[in-house]
C-alpha positions as CSV (number, residue, x, y, z in Angstrom):
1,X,0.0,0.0,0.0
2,X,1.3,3.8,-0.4
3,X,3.6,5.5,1.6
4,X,1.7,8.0,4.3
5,X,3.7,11.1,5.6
6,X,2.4,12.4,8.7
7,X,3.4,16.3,9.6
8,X,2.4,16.4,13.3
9,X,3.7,17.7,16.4
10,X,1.6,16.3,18.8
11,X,3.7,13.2,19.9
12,X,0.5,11.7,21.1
13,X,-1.4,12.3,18.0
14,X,1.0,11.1,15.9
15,X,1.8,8.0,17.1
16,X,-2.1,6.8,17.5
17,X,-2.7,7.4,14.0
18,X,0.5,6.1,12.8
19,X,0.1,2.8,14.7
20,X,-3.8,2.7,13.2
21,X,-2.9,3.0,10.3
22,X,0.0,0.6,10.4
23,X,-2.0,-2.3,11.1
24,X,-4.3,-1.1,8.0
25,X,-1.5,-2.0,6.1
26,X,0.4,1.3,5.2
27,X,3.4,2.3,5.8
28,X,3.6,5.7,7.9
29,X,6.4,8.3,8.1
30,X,6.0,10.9,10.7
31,X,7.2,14.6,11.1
32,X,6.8,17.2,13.9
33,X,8.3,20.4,12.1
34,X,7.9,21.8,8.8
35,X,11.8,21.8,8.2
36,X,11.8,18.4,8.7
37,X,8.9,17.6,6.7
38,X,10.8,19.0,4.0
39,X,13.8,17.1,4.3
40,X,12.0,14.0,4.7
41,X,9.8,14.7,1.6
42,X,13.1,15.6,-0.4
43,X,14.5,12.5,0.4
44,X,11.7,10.2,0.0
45,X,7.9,10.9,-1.4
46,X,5.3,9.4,-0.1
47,X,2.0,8.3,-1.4
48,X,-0.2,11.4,0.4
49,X,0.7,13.8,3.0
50,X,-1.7,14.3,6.2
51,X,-1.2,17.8,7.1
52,X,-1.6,19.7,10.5
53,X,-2.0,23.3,10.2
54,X,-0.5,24.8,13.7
55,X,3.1,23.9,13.7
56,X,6.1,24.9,15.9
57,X,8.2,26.7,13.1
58,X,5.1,27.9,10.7
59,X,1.9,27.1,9.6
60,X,0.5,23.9,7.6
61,X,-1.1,26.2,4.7
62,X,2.9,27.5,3.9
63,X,3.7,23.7,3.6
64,X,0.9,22.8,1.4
65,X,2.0,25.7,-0.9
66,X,5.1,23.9,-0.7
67,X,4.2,21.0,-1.8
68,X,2.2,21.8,-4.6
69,X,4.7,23.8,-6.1
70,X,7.0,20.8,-6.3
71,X,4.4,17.7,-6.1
72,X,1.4,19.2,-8.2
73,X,0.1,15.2,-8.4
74,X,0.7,14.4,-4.8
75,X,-2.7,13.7,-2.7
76,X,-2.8,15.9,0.6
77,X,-5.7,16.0,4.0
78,X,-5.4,18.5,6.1
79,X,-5.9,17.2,9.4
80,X,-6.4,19.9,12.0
81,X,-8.5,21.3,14.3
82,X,-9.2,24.1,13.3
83,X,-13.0,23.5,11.8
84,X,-14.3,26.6,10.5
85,X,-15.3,27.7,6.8
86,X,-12.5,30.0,6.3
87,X,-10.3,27.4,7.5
88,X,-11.1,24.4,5.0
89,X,-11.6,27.3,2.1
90,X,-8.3,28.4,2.6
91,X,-6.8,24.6,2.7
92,X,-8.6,23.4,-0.4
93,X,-6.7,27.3,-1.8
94,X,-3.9,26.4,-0.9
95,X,-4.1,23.1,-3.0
96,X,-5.6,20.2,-0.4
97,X,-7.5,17.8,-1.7
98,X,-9.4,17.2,1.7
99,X,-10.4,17.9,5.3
100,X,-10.9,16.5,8.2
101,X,-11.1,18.0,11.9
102,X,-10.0,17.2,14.9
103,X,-11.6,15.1,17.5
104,X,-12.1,12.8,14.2
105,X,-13.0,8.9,14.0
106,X,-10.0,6.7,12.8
107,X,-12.6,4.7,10.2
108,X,-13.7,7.7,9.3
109,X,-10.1,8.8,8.1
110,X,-9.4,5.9,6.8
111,X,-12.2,6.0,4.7
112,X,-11.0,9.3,3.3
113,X,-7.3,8.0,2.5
114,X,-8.9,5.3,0.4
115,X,-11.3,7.7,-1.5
116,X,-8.5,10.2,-2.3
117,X,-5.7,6.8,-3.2
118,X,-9.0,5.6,-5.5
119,X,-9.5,8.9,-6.7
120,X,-5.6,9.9,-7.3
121,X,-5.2,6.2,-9.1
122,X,-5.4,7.3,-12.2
123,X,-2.0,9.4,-11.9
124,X,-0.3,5.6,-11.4
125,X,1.8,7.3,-8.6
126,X,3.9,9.7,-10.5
127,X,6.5,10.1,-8.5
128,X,9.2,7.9,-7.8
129,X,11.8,8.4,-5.1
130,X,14.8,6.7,-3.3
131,X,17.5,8.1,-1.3
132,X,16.9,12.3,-2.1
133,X,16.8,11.1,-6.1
134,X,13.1,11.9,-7.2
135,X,11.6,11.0,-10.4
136,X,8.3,12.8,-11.7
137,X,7.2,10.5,-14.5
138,X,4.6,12.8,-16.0
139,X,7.4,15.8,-16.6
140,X,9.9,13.4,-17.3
141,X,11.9,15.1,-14.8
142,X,14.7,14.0,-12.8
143,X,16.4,16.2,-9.2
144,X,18.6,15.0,-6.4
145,X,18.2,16.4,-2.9
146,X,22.2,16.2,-1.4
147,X,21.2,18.2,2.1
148,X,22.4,17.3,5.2
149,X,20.1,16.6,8.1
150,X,21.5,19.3,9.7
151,X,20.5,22.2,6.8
152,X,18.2,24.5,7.6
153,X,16.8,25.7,4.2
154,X,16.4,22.0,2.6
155,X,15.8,23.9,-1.0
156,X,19.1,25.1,-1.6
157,X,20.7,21.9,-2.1
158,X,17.9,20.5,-4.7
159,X,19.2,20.4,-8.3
160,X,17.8,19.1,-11.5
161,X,19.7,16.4,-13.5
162,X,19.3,16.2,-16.8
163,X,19.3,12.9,-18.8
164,X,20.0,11.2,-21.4
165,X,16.7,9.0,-23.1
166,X,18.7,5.9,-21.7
167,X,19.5,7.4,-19.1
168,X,16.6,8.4,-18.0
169,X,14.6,4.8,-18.8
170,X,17.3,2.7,-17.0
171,X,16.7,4.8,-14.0
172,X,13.0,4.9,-14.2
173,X,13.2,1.1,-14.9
174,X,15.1,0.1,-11.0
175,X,13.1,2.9,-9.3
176,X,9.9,1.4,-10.6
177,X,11.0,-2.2,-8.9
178,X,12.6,-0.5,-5.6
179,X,14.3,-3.0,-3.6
180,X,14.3,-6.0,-5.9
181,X,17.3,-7.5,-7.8
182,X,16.9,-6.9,-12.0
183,X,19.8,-9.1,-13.9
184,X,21.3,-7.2,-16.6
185,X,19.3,-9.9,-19.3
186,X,15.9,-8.4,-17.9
187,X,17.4,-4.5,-18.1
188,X,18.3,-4.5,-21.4
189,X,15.2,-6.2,-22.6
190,X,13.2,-3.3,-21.2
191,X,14.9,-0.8,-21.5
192,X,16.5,-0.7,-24.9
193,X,14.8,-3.9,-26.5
194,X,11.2,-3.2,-26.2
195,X,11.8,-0.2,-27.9
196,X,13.4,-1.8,-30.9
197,X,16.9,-0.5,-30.1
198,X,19.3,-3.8,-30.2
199,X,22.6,-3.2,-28.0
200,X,25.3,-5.3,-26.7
201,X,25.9,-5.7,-22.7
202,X,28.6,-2.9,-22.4
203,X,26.2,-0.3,-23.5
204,X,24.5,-1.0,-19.8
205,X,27.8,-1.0,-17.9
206,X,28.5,2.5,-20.1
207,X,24.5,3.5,-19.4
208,X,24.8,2.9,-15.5
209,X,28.1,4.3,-15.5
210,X,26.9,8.1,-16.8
211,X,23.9,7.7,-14.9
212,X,25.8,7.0,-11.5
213,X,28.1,10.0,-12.0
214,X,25.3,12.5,-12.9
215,X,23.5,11.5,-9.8
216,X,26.7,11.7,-8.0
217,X,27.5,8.5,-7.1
218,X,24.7,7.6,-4.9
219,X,24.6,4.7,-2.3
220,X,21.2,3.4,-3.2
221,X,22.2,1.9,-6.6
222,X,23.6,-1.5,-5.8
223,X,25.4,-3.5,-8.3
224,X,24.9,-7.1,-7.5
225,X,28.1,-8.8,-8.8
226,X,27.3,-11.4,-12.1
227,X,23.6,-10.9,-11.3
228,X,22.9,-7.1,-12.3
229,X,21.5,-4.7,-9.9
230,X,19.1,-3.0,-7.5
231,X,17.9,0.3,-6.1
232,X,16.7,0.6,-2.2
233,X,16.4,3.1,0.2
234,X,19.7,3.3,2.6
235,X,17.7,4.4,5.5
C-alpha cells in the first residue's frame, strides 16, 4: 500500500494514527516540524501527505503551498482542528485535496485515504523516489536532494539532472521495482529492447556508469556482482 507522511507535532497524536494505520497495512512516516517535513519529503515521497496546520516553526497552509509547487500530483488532507469555513476554504486554496477536523474517527479517516488513493489512481503514482533522487514520470523530470540533516533551508541543495533518453529509462526502470534485484538480461530487454533498439551488454555497464556520476554517485544503486543490480532506500 502507499507511503503516508504524517506532519504532526503532537507526539500523542501522531503515534495513535501512525500505529492505526499501520496495522491497516500502510506504511507511515512521521514529522513534527515543517523543516523536517521538507527534508523528509526531499528525500523520500510518499503516497499522500496528512497535514496539521499549527506547527512549531510555521503554519500547515505555507507547507501545502510547498508542496504543490513541487508535487502538483501528490494527494494531501489536512488534518487539523481548526473546523471553520474559512479554515477548509483556505486549505482546499492552498491546494488540499481534503479535510478533516479534529476530534475525528480513525474509520472515518481511513475511509477518506482510500477515496482520495482511489481517486488519485489514475495518476499511477507519478512520482518515484529513493535516497533524495526523485523521479516525476509525467514531466519526465529527474532532481537529487544532497542536504544534510542538519541544513536548515532543505531547497538550496535541490538540483535538477538532466538525462539522457537511456538514461533516463534505466533509472526509471530500477526505481519502478525498488528493492528487488533486476539481472542485466531483464534490463536490457526493457529498457533498450522493447523499444526496438538492439545493444550489446557494455552499453549497460557504459549506461549505469553516466547515470551513476550524474546523480553523483549515490549509495542506493547497488550492483549485485554477475547478477545485475538493484535500487533501495539506505535508511
Amino acid at each position: 500500500m502507499a507511503e503516508i507522511y504524517f506532519v504532526e507535532d503532537e507526539p500523542d497524536i501522531a503515534r495513535a494514527v501512525k500505529e492505526y494505520l499501520e496495522q491497516k497495512g500502510f506504511g507511515v512516516r512521521t514529522g513534527n516540524t515543517i523543516a523536517q517535513a521538507k527534508k523528509d519529503l526531499l528525500w523520500r515521497v510518499p503516497g499522500l501527505v496528512l497535514l496539521d496546520w499549527n506547527m512549531p516553526d510555521g503554519s500547515g497552509d505555507a507547507l501545502c503551498r510547498w508542496i504543490r509547487r513541487n508535487w502538483m500530483d501528490l494527494p494531501i488532507i489536512f488534518l487539523t482542528v481548526r473546523g471553520e469555513a474559512r479554515d477548509m476554504v483556505s486549505g482546499f486554496q492552498h491546494g488540499a485535496d481534503d479535510y478533516v477536523v479534529k476530534p475525528f474517527v480513525f474509520e472515518v479517516l481511513y475511509a477518506r485515504i482510500l477515496a482520495l488513493l482511489r481517486r488519485s489512481a489514475c495518476a499511477s503514482e507519478p512520482y518515484l523516489s529513493c535516497d533524495g533522487i526523485c523521479l516525476d514520470q509525467n514531466r519526465r523530470m529527474v532532481w537529487v536532494y544532497s542536504g544534510a540533516p542538519e541544513e536548515n533551508i532543505a531547497e538550496k541543495n535541490v538540483k535538477e539532472i538532466a538525462l539522457s533518453a537511456a538514461e533516463y529509462q534505466l533509472l526509471c526502470y530500477l526505481m519502478q521495482h525498488k528493492g528487488r534485484t533486476i539481472t542485466r538480461e531483464n534490463i536490457l530487454e526493457q529498457v533498450w529492447d522493447v523499444h526496438g533498439s538492439y545493444v550489446n551488454d557494455n552499453t549497460l555497464t557504459v549506461t549505469m556508469k553516466r547515470l551513476r556520476d550524474k546523480l553523483g554517485q549515490p549509495a542506493c544503486i547497488k550492483t549485485v556482482r554477475s547478477v545485475g543490480y538493484r535500487m533501495e532506500d539506505t535508511r
